[in-house]
N, C-alpha and C positions, 0 to 999 in steps of 0.2 A: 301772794302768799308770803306769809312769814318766814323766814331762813335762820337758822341758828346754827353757827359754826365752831365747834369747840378746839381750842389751840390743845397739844399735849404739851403734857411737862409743863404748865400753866395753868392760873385757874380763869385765861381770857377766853370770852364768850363772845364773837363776832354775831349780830344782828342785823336783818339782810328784808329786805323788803324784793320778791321777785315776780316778775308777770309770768314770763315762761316757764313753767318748773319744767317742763320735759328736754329744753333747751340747758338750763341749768344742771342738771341731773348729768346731761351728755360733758359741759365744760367742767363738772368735777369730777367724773373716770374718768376721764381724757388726761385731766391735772395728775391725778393719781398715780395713773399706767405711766405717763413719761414722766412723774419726778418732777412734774415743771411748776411755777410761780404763777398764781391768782391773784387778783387784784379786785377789789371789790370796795365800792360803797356804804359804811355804813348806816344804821338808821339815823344818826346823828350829823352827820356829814360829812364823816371821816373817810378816807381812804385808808385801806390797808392792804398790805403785798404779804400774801399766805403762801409758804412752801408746799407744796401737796404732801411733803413726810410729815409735815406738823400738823396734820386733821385729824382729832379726835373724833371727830363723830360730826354726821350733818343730818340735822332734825328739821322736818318739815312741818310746820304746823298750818293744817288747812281754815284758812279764813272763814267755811262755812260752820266748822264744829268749835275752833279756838278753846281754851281751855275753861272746864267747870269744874268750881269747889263747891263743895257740897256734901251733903249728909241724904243716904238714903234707908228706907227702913228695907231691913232683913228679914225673910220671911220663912 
């Protein structure tokens, strides 16, 4: 699944390719609750070292639904 990690006080957007999300999900409360440092892979090949105070937000987007643009009629 896709991971997207938002820095605060930044406009960076960490991109994250992950098999485990339930595994994932546990190493970011975990990061959170102790304050502590992340290290992650991104989609590009970068490594990067996240403070758990600097997370704005961590969106999941599931590989089966991914996102649709589109026009629907109202009825």
């Amino acid at each position: 699944m896709k991971v997207r990690i938002g820095i605060a006080t930044t406009d960076k957007l960490i991109e994250i390719e992950v098999e485990d999300i339930k595994s994932f999900k546990k190493e970011i409360e975990q990061a959170v609750e102790e304050g502590g440092l992340n290290w992650f892979t991104d989609s590009t090949g970068r490594t990067v070292g996240i403070p758990a105070r600097s997370v704005a937000f961590v969106e999941i987007e599931d590989a089966e639904t991914g996102h649709t643009v589109g026009f629907a009629l109202v009825e």
